[in-house]
C-alpha positions, 0 to 999 in steps of 0.5 A: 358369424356366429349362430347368435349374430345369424340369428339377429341378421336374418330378423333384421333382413326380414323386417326390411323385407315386410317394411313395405307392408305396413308403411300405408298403415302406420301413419297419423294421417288425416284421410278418412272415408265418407260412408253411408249407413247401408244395409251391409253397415248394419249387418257389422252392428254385433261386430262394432258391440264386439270390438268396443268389449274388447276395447273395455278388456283392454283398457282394464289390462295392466300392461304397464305392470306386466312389461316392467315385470318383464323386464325386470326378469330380463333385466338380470342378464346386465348382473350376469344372473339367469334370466328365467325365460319361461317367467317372461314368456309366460307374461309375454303370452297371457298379458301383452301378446294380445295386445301385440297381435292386435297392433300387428293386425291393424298395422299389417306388422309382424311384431309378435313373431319377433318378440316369441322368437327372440325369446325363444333364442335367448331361451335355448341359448342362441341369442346373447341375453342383453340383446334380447331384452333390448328387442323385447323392450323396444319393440314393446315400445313400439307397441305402446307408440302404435296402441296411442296411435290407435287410440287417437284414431278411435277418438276421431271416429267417434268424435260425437260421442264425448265421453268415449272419446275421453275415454280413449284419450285416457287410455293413449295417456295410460299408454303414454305413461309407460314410454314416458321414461324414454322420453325423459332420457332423451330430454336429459341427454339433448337438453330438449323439452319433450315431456313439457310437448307431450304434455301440453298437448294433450293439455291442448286435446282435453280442452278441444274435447270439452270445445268439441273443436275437432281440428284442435284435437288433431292438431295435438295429436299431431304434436303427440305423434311426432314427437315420440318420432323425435324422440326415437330419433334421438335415440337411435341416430342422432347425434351425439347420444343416438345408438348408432354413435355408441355402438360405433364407440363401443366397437373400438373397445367391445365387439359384444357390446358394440353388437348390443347397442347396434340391436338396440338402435335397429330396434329403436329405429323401428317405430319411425322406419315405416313413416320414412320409408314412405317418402324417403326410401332410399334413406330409410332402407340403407339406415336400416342396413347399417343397424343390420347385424348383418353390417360389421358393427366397426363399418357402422358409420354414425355420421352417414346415419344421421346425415341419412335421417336428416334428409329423411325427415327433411324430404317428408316435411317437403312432402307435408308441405306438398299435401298442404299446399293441396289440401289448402282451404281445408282442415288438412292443410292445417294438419300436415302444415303444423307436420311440416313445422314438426319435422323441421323441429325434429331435426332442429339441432341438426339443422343448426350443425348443418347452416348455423343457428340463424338459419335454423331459426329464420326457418322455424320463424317461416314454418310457424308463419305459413302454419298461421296463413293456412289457419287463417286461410291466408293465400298470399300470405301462404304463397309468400311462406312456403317456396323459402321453406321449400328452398331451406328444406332442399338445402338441409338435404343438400348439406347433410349429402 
């Protein structure tokens, strides 16, 4: 293996090592902790000032200018130009880095440490240039993905202060405009409406802002999150445009190219892989193995990819509903039921491959069903719902073995 490809495999390996580190964090969970305003509390006042100043620098940076700018330099490989790397190092460091460490601070990632090393190789020459714009661009994206999430948070937190709360919504649709165009790709490659979600959600979020109806907030969220999940899913391991099927193609004709687009998933496959790993480990670690560079990228089996994917998300929307059916009565049963509904969509086409298309919809039909029983606190109608949910779950991940 050459010195470039060592390079990538060890970076890949340790991302698998500090997978577990951050899968705690990097969810759009509805826990939160009761405090009491104490005298410790009172003494973080100056800090709170601190951090909403450097909120206030933040959303003043133009992040988007600078990482179009980036790639744009980076983007000269694919002519064969040189890419001038102290140019993009410069933007990386004075611009978006701090953004990066921050994220990597909060979500306990080491993002940074991939993107100046993968900079730096492809600087002294170690790491083949279209691979490390594809690590550049897509682990910014995972940036972007996580600082949404962030802003999200920050919203809830200080629900009783509308106009910050605007604020933040704002700056997650500032955000959000910079992963737009992915988004975009996935709908013209899978004929899905991902864009037309994203925005009515957030359509949804400003109206329940304005009626300072907190669950309606997070229920867009929700519709948000998981659905920039579906679409890196999209890219990375579904079926038939997902990156694990090209580089699988392209390794039949062009080892290099094969070994580009197989980086390009691993890095995709990033912004989900915490959230799977939670609670469908053992799918989501050996997903990450056949994006490894360590993984001959000829071995790389897209079908065994994607059937793993689907018994990932179908275990966590089992588990979604497991946390509902807890939480019943209250306001996260809601939440992680209209999950529940989410993930079963994310693997919509899948589903339909796997048990026919009036399958996939009687299962949809159910999931939208027992959503409304825990809106209307409904518990025999809930209890008639979920155990045929339950049952289609466990089928999905019975076929897709």
């Amino acid at each position: 293996m050459s010195l470039k490809w060592k390079w990538l495999a060890v970076f890949a390996a340790a991302a698998l090592a500090l997978g577990a580190c951050g899968q705690n964090k990097q969810t759009m969970g509805t826990e939160k902790e009761s405090s009491s305003q104490t005298a410790v509390e009172k003494q973080k006042e100056p800090k709170e000032e601190a951090k909403a100043e450097n909120e206030k620098e933040e959303a003043e940076v133009d992040y988007a200018g600078a990482f179009s700018e980036a790639l744009a330099e980076l983007e000269k490989a694919k002519q064969g130009e040189a890419v001038d790397y102290g140019k993009v190092e410069s933007i990386y460091k004075e611009t978006l880095q701090p953004l990066v460490q921050k994220r990597d601070a909060e979500f306990e990632d080491t993002l940074d440490q991939h993107i100046t090393t993968a900079l730096a190789a492809g600087k002294d020459g170690s790491l083949e240039p279209l691979v490390v714009k594809q690590i550049f661009d897509k682990l910014m994206q995972k940036v972007f993905y996580t600082t949404i999430q962030h802003e999200f948070t920050e919203a809830e937190e200080h629900w009783a202060n509308k106009e910050e709360v605007k604020e933040e919504l704002e700056e997650a649709k500032t955000f959000y405009a910079i992963l737009q165009s992915t988004v975009e790709k996935r709908d013209a490659a899978y004929g899905t409406k991902l864009v037309d979600a994203i925005n009515g959600a957030f359509a949804q979020m400003e109206q329940a802002v304005q009626n300072d109806d907190a669950l309606a907030f997070a229920l867009g969220k929700q519709v948000v999150d998981k659905t920039l999940m579906k679409t890196f899913y999209l890219a990375s391991g579904a079926l038939p445009h997902g990156y694990a099927a090209k580089a699988a193609a392209a390794a039949k004709e062009n080892a290099e190219e094969a070994k580009v687009e197989q980086a390009e998933g691993w890095a995709f496959y990033q912004s989900v892989y915490p959230y799977m790993k939670r609670h469908a480990a053992e799918e989501a670690d050996y997903i990450l193995k056949q994006f490894d560079l360590q993984t001959d990228v000829k071995t790389l089996d897209p079908k065994a990819v994607n059937h793993a994917f689907v018994r990932g998300w179908a275990k966590v929307a089992l588990h979604e509903y497991e946390e509902s059916k807890e939480n019943w009565g209250q306001d996260k049963s809601v939440i992680t039921a209209l999950e529940g509904a989410l993930f079963i969509h994310m693997i919509e086409n899948d589903i339909k491959a796997l048990l026919g298309d009036k399958a996939y919809d009687t299962l949809n039909d159910q999931a939208a069903r027992y959503l409304e029983a825990t809106k209307a606190k409904n518990k025999t109608e809930a209890d008639k719902w979920l155990p045929q949910i339950e049952a289609a779950l466990q089928q999905v991940i019975e076929k897709a073995k």
